[in-house]
C-alpha positions in Angstrom: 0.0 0.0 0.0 1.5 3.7 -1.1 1.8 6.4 2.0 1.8 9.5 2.2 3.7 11.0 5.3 1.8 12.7 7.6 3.8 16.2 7.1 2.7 16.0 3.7 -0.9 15.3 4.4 -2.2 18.6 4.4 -0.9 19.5 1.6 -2.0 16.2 -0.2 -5.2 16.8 1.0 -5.5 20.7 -0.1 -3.9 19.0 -4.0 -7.0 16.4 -3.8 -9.7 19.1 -2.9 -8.4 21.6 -5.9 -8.9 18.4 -8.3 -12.4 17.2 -6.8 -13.7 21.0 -7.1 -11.1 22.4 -10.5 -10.2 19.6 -12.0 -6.7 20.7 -11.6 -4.3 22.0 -9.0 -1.7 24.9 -9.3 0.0 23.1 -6.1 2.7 19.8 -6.2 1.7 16.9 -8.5 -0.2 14.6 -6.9 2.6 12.1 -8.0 5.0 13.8 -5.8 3.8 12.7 -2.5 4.0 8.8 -2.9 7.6 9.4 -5.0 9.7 7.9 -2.6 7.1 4.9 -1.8 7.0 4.3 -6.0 10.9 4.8 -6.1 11.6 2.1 -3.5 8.8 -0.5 -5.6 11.3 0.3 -9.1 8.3 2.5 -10.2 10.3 4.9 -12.7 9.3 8.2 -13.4 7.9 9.1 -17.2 11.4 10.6 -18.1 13.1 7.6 -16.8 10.6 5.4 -19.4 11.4 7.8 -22.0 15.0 7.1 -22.1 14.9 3.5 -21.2 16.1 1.4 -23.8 13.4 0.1 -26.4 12.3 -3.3 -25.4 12.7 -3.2 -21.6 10.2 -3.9 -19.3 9.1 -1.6 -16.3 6.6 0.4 -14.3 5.7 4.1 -14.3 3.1 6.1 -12.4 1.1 9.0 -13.2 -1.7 11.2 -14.8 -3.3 10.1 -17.5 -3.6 13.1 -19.8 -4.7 12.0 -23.3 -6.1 8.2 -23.9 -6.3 7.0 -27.4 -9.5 5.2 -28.8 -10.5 2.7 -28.9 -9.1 0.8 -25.9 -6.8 -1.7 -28.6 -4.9 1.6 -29.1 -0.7 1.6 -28.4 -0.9 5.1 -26.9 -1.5 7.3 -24.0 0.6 10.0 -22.8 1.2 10.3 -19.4 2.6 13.1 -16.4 4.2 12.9 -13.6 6.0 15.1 -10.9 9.3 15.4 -12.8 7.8 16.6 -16.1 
């Protein structure tokens, strides 16, 4: 199960309100508060997939932005807290 430490709560809390009520959130990326738990599980950030070689298997978290249809599509582009 991800964490997020309790000094961060607040603010992950103030980050899930702007989303529920904006739909977006001038604060941190809501990636950013479970970064260390993802890092520690080999969860590699979307720059880190991008420059992976082509053919290696791995895990990345974050926001999906746009989603191709229909759901056989090969795309989706993704964000995260490091861009």
């Amino acid at each position: 199960m991800l964490s997020c430490h309790r000094s961060n709560f607040n603010d992950a809390m103030r980050v899930i309100q702007d989303y529920s009520h904006t739909g977006l959130t001038l604060r941190e990326h809501p990636i950013a508060f479970l970064r260390k738990d993802l890092a520690a599980r080999s969860i590699v950030t979307c720059g880190e997939a991008m420059s992976a070689r082509d053919g290696r298997w791995l895990m990345t978290a974050g926001l999906v932005l746009v989603r191709q249809m229909p759901g056989s599509a090969k795309r989706c582009d993704v964000s995260d807290d490091r861009g």
